[in-house]
C-alpha positions as CSV (number, residue, x, y, z in Angstrom):
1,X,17.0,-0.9,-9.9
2,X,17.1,-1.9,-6.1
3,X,16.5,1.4,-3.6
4,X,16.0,5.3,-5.0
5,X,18.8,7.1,-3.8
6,X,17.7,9.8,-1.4
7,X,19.1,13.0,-2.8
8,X,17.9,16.7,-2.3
9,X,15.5,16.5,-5.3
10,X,14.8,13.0,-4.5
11,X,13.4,13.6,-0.7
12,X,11.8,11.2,1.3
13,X,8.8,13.6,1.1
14,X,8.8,13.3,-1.9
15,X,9.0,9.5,-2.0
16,X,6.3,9.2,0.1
17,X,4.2,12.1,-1.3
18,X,1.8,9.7,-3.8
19,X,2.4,6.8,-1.4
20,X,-1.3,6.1,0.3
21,X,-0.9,4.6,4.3
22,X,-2.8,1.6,6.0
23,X,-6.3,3.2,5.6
24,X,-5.9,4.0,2.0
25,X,-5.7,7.7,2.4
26,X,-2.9,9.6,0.7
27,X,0.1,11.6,1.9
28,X,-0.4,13.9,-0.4
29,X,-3.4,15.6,0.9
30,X,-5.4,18.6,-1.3
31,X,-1.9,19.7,-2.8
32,X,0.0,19.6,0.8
33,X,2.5,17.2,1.2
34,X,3.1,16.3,5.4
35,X,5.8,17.5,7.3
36,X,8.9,15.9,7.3
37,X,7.9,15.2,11.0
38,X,5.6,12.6,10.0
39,X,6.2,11.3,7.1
40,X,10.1,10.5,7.7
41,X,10.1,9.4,11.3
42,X,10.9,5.9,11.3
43,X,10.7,3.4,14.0
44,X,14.6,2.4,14.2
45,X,16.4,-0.2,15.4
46,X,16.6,1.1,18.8
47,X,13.0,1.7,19.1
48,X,11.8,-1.7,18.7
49,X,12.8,-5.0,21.0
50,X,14.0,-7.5,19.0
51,X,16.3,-9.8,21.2
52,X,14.6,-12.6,22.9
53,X,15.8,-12.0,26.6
54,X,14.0,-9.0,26.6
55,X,10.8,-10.7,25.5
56,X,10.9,-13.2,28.3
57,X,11.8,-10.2,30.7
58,X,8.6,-8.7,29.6
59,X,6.5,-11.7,29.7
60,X,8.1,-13.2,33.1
61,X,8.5,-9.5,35.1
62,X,6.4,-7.0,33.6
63,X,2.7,-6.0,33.8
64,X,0.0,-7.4,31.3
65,X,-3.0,-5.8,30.3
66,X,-5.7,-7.0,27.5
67,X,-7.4,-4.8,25.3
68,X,-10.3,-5.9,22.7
69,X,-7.0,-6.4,19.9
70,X,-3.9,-5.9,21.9
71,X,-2.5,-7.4,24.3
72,X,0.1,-5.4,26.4
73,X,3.2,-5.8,28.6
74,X,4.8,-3.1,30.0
75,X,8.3,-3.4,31.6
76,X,9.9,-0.4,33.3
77,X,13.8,-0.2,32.1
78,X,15.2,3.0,33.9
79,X,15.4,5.0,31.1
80,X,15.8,5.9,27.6
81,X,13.1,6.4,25.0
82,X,10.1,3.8,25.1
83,X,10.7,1.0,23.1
84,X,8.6,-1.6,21.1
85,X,8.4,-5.4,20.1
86,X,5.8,-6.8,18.3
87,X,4.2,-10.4,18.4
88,X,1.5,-12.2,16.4
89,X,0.5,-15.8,16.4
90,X,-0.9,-18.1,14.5
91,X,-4.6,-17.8,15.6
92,X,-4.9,-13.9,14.1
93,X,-4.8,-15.5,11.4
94,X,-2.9,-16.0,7.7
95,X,0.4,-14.9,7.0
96,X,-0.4,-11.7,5.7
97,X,-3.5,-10.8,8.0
98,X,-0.4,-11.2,10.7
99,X,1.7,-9.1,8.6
100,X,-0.8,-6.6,8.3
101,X,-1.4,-6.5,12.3
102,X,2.4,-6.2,13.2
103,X,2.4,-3.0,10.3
104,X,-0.8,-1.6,12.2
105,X,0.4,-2.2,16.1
106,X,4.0,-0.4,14.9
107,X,2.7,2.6,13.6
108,X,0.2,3.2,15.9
109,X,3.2,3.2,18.2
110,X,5.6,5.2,16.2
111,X,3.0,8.0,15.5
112,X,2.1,8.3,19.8
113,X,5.6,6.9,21.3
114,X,6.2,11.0,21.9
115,X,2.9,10.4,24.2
116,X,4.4,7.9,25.8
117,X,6.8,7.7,28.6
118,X,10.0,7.2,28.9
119,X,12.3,4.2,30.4
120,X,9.4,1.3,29.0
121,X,9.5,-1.4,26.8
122,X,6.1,-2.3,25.7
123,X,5.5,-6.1,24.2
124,X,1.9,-5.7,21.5
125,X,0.8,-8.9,21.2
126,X,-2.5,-9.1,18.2
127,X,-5.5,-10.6,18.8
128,X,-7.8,-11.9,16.7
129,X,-9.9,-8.8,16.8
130,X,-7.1,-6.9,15.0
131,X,-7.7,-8.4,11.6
132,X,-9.5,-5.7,9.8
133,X,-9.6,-3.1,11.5
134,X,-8.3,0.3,11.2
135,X,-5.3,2.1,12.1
136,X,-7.2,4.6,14.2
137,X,-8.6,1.6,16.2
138,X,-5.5,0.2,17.0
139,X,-4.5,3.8,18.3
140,X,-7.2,4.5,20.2
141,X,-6.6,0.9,22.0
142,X,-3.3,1.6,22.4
143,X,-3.9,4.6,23.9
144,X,-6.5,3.1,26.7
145,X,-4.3,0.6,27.0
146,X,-1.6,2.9,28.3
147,X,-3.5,5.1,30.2
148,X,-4.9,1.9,32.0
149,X,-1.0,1.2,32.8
150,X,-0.2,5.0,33.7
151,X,2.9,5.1,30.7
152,X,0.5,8.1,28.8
153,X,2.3,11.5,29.5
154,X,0.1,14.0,31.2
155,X,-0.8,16.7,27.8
156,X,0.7,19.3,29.8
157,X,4.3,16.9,29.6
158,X,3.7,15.8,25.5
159,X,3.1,20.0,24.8
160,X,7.1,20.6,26.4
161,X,8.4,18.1,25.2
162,X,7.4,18.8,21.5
163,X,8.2,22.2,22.0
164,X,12.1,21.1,23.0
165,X,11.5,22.2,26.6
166,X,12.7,21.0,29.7
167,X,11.4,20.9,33.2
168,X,13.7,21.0,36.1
């Protein structure tokens, strides 16, 4: 019952090896399973807004930008990692097309936030645009929509910072 506990024979690659993601597509691709990189990175508590204040700071102080499904405000906080928060309202649509849009704007985050730079909160607000579409759509707009607001790393930044290393 309740939560499988994570043990070493119980990894979460190995939870998530049968799972399929937003697009239907399976983890578990011919045989390989996906790096524990990508398939266990979760978007914490710390990644994401969730207090108010700092929705209001966003909307009141930072700089908006609207894509075909996204609209995006991006507030510059000094530093730390870039953070997200999430909104949909009532005109996307039903309960679980919103569901569905929050689910598709946070990964689409989580999978590029290493793109992104640091010391930002972005605010994702839906559109209605968003319902249906896919998870590489929603990327792909993020992605414009960030280069639009100059918080995409240049490649040449995203290759050292994978690679653990630093400039000085």
């Amino acid at each position: 019952r309740g939560r499988p506990r994570i043990t070493p024979r119980n990894s979460c690659l190995e939870r998530e090896a049968g799972r399929p993601d937003m697009d239907g597509n399976s983890l578990a691709l011919k045989g390989q399973i996906m790096s524990a990189s990508t398939a266990c990175t979760r978007l914490s508590r710390r990644m994401r807004i969730v207090r108010t204040d700092r929705f209001t700071d966003a909307y009141e102080h930072g700089r908006c930008i609207k894509g075909r499904m996204l609209t995006m405000w991006i507030v510059q906080t000094g530093g730390g990692a870039p953070r997200l928060g999430v909104v949909t309202g009532r005109k996307v649509g039903k309960a679980v097309e919103r569901v569905r849009a929050r689910r598709l704007m946070r990964e689409a985050f989580r999978i590029n936030r290493s793109r992104l730079i640091d010391g930002v909160d972005i605010v994702l607000s839906a559109r209605s645009a968003i319902v249906g579409a896919k998870r590489r759509d929603v990327e792909a707009e993020l992605m414009l929509l960030a280069k639009k607001t100059g918080t995409l790393r240049k490649m040449s930044e995203v290759g050292s910072q994978m690679s653990g290393e630093t400039s000085s």
